[in-house]
Backbone bond lengths (Angstrom), bond angles and torsions (degrees), N, CA, C in turn:
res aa  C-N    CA-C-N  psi(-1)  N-CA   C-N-CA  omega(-1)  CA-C   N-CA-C  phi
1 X - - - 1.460 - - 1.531 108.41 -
2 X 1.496 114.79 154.79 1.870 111.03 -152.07 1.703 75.76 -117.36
3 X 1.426 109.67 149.93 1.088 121.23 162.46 1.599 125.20 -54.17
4 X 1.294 116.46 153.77 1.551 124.90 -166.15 1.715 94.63 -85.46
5 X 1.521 123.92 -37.49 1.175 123.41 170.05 1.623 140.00 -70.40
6 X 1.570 99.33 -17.61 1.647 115.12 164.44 1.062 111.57 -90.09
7 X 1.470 103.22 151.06 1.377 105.54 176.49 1.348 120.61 -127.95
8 X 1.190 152.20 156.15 1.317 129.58 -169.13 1.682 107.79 -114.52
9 X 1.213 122.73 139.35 0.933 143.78 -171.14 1.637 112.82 -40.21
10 X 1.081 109.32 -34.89 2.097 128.37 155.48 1.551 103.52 -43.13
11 X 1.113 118.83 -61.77 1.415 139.23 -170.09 1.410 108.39 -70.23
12 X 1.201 133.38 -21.58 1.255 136.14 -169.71 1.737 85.44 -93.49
13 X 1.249 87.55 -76.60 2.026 95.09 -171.19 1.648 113.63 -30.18
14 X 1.596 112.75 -50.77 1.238 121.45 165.86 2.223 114.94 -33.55
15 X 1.344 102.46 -65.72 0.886 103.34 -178.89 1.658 123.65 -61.20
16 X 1.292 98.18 -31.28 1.592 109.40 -169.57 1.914 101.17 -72.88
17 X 1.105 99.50 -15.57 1.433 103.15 -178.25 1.566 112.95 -102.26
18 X 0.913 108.95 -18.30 1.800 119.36 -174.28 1.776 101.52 -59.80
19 X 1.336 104.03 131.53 1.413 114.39 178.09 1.516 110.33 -46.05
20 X 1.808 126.50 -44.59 1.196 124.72 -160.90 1.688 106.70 -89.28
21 X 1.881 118.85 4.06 1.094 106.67 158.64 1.425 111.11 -99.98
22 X 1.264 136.88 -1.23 1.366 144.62 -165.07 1.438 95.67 -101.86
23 X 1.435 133.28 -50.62 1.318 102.42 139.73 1.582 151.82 -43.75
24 X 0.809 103.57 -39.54 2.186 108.86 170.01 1.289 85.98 -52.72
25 X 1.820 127.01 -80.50 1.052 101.05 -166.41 1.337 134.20 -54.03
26 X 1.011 139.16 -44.78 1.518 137.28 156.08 1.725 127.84 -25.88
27 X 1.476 87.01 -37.95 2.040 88.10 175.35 1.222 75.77 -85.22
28 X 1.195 158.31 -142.04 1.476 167.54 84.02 1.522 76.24 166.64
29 X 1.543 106.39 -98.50 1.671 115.49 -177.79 1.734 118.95 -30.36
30 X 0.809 108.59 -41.27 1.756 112.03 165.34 1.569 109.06 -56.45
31 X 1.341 124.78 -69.42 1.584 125.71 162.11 1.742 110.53 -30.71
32 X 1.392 101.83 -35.93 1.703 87.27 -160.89 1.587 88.73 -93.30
33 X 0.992 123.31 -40.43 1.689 116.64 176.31 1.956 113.98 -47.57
34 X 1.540 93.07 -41.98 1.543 73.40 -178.84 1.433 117.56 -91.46
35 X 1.547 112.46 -15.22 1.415 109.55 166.51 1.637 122.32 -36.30
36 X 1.781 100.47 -43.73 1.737 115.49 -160.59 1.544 92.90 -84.80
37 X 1.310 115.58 -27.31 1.666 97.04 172.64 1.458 137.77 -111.08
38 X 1.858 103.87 12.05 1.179 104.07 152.09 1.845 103.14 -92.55
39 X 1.153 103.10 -28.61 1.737 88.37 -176.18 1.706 109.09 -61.88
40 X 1.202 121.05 -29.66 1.639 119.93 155.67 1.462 115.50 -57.54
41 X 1.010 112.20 -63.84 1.780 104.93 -172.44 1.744 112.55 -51.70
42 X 1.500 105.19 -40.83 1.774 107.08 175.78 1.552 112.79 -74.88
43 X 1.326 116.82 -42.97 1.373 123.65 175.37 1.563 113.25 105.16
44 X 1.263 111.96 15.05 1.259 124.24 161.47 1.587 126.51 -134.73
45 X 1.518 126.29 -179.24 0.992 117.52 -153.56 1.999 94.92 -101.28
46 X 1.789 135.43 120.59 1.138 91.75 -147.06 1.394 95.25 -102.59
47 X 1.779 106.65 0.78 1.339 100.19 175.00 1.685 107.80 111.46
48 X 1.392 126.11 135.58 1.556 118.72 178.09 1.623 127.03 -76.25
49 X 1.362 127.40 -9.62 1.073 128.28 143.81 1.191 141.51 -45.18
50 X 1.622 104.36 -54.62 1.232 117.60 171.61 1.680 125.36 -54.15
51 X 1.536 96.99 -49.20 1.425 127.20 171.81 1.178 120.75 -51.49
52 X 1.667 118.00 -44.51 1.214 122.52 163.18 1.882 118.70 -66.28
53 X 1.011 132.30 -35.95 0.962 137.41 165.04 1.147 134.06 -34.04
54 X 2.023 94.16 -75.57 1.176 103.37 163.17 1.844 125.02 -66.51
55 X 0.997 130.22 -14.79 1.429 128.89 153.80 1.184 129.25 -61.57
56 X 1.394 108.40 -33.56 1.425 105.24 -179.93 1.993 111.78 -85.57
57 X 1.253 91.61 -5.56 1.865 102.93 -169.78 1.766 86.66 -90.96
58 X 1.361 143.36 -41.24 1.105 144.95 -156.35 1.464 125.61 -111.18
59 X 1.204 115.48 -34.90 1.382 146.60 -149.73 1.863 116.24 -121.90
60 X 1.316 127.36 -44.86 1.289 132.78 -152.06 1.403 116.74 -83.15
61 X 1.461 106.66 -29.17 1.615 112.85 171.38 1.160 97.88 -46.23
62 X 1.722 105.65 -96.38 1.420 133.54 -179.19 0.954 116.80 -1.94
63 X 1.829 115.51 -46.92 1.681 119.70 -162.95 1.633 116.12 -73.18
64 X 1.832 88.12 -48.63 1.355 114.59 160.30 1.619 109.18 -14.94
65 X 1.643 99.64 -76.52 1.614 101.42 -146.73 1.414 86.73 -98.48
66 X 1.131 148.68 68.04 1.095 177.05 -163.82 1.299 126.44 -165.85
67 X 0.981 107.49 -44.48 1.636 119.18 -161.81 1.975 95.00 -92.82
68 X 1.859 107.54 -47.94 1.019 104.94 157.63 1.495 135.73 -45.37
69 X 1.720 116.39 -37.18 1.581 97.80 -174.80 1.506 91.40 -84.74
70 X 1.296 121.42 -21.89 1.418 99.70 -163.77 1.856 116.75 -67.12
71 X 1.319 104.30 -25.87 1.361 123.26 166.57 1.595 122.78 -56.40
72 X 1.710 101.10 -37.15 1.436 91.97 161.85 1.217 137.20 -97.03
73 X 1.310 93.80 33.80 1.408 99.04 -170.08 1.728 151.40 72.82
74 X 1.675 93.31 14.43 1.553 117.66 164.32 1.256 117.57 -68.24
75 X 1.125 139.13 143.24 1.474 150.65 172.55 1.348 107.12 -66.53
76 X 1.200 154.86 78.64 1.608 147.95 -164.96 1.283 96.66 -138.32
77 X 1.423 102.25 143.64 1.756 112.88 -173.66 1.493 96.95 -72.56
78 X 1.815 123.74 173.24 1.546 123.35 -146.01 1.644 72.77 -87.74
79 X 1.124 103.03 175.69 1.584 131.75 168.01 1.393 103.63 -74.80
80 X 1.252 104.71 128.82 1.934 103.95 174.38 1.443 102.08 -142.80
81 X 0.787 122.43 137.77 1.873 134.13 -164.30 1.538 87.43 -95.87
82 X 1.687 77.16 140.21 2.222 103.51 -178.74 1.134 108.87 -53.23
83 X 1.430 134.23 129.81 0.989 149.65 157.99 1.865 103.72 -27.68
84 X 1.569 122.88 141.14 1.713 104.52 -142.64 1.778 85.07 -89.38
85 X 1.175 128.36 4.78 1.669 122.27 168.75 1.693 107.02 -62.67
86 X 1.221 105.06 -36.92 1.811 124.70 -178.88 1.607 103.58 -49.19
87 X 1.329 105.80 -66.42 1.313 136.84 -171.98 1.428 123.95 -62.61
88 X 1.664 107.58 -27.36 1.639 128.51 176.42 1.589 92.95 -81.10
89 X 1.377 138.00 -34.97 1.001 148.01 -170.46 1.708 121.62 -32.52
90 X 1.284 68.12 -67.40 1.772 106.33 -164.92 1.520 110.75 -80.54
91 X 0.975 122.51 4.17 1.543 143.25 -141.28 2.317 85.67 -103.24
């Protein structure tokens, strides 16, 4: 019997391929993109919490149903987040 704490290299690949980790990574990089360009626009570093937050308060729908048609295979231009005057808006 194989330990509950090893994992075998099958099991890794499995996961690394699974749609619901290919998503994480996909939100993940979106979080870290807007982290690096609100921490540019403020001029400090604001941190991935924050970043996540505020992305998911501004940003996560949109990406969502975005990310969905693009997955099914609709032709739709990439997702590009509102210019942050858009975003001060709504605030």
């Amino acid at each position: 019997m194989t330990s509950p704490t090893k994992e075998s290299s099958g099991d890794r690949d499995f996961v690394k391929r699974s749609s619901l980790y290919q998503e994480f990574l996909a939100e993940r990089e979106e979080i870290l993109k807007h982290k690096w360009l609100e921490s540019e626009r403020l001029g400090y570093d604001i941190g991935f919490e924050r970043a996540l937050l505020d992305w998911i308060r501004k940003h996560r729908d949109r990406w969502r149903a975005h990310r969905r048609t693009q997955l099914a295979g609709d032709s739709q231009p990439s997702f590009r987040r509102p210019p942050a005057a858009e975003t001060e808006k709504k605030k």
